[in-house]
C-alpha positions in Angstrom: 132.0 -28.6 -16.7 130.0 -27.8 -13.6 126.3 -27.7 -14.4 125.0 -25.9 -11.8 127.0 -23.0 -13.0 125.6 -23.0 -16.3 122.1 -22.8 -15.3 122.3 -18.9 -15.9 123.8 -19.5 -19.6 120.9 -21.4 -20.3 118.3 -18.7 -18.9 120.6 -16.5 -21.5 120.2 -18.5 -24.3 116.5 -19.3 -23.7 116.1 -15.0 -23.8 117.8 -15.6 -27.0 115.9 -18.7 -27.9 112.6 -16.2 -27.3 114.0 -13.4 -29.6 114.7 -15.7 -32.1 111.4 -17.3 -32.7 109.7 -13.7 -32.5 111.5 -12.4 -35.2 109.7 -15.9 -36.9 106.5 -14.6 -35.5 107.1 -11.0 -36.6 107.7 -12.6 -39.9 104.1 -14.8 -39.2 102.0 -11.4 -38.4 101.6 -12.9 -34.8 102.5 -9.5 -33.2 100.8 -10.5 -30.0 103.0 -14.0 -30.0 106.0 -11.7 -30.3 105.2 -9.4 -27.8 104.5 -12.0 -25.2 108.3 -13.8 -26.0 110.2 -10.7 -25.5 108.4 -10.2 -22.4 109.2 -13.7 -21.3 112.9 -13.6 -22.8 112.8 -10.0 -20.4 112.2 -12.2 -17.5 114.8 -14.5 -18.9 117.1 -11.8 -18.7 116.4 -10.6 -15.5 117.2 -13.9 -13.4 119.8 -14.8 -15.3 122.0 -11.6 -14.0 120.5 -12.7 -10.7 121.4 -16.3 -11.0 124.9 -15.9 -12.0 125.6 -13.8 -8.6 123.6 -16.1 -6.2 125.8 -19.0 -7.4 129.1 -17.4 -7.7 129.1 -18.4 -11.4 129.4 -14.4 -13.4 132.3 -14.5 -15.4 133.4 -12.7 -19.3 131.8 -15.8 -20.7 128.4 -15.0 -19.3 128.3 -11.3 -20.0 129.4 -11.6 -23.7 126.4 -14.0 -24.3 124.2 -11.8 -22.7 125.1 -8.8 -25.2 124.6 -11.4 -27.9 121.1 -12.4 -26.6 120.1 -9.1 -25.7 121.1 -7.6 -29.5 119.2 -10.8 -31.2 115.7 -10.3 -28.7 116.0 -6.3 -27.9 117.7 -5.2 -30.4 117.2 -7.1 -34.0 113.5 -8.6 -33.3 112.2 -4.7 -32.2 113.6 -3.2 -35.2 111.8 -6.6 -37.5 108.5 -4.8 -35.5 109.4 -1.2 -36.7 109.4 -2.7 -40.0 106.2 -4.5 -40.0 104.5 -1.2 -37.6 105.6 0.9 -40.9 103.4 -0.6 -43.4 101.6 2.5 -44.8 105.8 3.8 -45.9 106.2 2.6 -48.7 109.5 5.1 -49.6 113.2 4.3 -48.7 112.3 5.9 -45.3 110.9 2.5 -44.0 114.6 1.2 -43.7 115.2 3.7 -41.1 114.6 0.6 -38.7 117.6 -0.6 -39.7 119.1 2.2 -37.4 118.1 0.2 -34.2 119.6 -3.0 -34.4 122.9 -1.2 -35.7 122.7 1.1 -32.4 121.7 -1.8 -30.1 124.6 -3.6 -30.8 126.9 -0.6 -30.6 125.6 0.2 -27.5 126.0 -3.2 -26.0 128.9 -3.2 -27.5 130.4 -0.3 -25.7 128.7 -1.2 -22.5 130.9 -4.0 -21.7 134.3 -2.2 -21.6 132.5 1.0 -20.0 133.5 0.7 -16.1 131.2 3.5 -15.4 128.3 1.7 -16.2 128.4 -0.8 -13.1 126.0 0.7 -10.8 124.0 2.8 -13.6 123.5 3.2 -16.7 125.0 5.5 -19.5 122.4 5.9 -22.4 119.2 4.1 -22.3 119.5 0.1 -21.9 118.5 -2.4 -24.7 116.6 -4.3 -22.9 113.9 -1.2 -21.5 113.8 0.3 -25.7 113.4 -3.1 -27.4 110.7 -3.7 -24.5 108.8 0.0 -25.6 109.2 -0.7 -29.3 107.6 -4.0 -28.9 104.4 -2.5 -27.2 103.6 -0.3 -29.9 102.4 -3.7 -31.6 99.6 -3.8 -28.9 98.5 0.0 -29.0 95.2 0.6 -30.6 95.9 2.5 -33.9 95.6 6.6 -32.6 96.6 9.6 -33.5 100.6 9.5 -31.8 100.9 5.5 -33.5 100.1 7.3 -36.6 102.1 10.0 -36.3 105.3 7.7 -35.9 104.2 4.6 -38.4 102.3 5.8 -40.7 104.4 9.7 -41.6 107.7 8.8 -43.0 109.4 12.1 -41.1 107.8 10.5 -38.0 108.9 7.4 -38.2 112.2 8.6 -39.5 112.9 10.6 -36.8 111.9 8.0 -34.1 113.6 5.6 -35.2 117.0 8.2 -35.0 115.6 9.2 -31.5 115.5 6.3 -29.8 118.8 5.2 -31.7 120.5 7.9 -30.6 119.5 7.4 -27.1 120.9 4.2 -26.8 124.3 5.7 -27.2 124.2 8.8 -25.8 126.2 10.4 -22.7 123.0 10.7 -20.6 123.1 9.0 -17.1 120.1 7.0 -16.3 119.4 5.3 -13.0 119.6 1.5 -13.0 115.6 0.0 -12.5 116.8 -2.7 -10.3 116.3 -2.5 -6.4 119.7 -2.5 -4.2 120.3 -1.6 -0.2 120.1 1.6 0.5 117.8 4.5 2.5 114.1 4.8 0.5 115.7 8.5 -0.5 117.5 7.0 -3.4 114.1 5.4 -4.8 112.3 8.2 -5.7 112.6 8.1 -8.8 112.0 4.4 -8.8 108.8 5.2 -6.9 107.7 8.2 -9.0 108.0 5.8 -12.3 106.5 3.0 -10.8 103.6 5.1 -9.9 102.8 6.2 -12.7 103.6 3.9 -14.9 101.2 1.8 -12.7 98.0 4.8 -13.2 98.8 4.8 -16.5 98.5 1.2 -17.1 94.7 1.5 -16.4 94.2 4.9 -18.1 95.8 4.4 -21.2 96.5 0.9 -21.7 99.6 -0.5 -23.2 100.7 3.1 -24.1 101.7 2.7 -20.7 105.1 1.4 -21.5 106.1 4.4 -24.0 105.1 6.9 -21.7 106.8 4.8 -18.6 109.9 5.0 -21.2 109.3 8.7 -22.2 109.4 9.8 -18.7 112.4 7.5 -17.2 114.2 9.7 -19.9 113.2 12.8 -18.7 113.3 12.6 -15.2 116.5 11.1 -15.4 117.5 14.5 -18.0 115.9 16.8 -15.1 117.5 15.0 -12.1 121.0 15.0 -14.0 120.4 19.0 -14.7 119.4 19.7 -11.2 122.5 17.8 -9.9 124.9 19.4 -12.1 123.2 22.8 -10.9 123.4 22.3 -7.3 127.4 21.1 -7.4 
């Protein structure tokens, strides 16, 4: 076994070493614990992909335990979080956060044998949903957190939203940086932006709106596309 080329695996299982133990803290009511090892295991996550290139070591074995990783950190600990968010339901409607990790790993699933989705993305990724979810454990309680966790329509019907989104048709641009004229970052540029204002104005509701409108643009840039061809 040559150990230098399993220094990615182990940057893959320490993301799913990080989702494991914040499902415990989930369990613990240590949100902010949580938050901060899905963060980290999103870092994880991120080199590891960058590793496995840099030293020539990406292979099946590698991207299989990546889906697992990703489904166990962004997909099974955010929908613990919906669960503990929903406190205040206390009808079968709470269980709708079951839809999430049941989604996650369908759409993981599907993204390994989908050849389209080497340069971009088809549906939104895991990794950027389980990352949004997570915040909503740092929002200060307002009138939109209520709205979702506290109404059981609401929180139904988020739950089935961002579910669905995972596995739907819509293309979305990949968030990572590649060669190419400053045209093709515009996007990038305009979410980064704003995401980056909003961080100040609005705090961590900065990472559901930075979700919110990666969706949408990417919807309006797809339509305009399709319109001009």
């Amino acid at each position: 076994m040559n150990i230098i080329k399993q220094i990615p695996n182990a940057f893959t299982l320490g993301n799913l070493t990080c989702g494991v133990l914040a499902i415990h803290c989930i369990q613990k009511e240590a949100y902010e614990v949580a938050v901060g090892l899905v963060f980290l295991a999103a870092v994880l996550d991120f080199f590891d992909g960058f590793l496995a290139r840099l030293l020539k070591a990406d292979g099946p074995l590698g991207k299989e335990l990546d889906s697992l990783a990703d489904l166990v950190t962004f997909g099974v600990a955010p929908s613990f979080m919906l669960y503990a968010l929903s406190h205040q339901i206390h009808t079968w409607h709470r269980f709708a956060f079951i839809a999430l990790a049941v989604f996650s790993a369908y759409r993981l699933a599907k993204f390994n044998i989908d050849t389209r989705q080497s340069q971009s993305f088809i549906g939104v990724p895991t990794p950027i949903t389980g990352i949004m979810v997570m915040s909503w454990a740092m929002v200060d309680q307002d009138n939109i957190s209520r709205l979702i966790f506290d109404s059981s329509i609401g929180f139904v019907l988020f739950c089935a939203l961002i579910s669905y989104l995972l596995v739907s048709e819509i293309p979305l641009p990949s968030l990572k940086l590649k060669k190419g004229p400053i045209k093709q970052y515009s996007q990038h540029l305009f979410l980064l932006g704003v995401g980056f204002v909003s961080m100040f104005v609005f705090g961590w509701l900065c990472i559901p709106i930075f979700y919110t409108l990666y969706v949408l643009s990417s919807i309006l840039i797809n339509f305009a596309t399709k319109k001009t061809t």
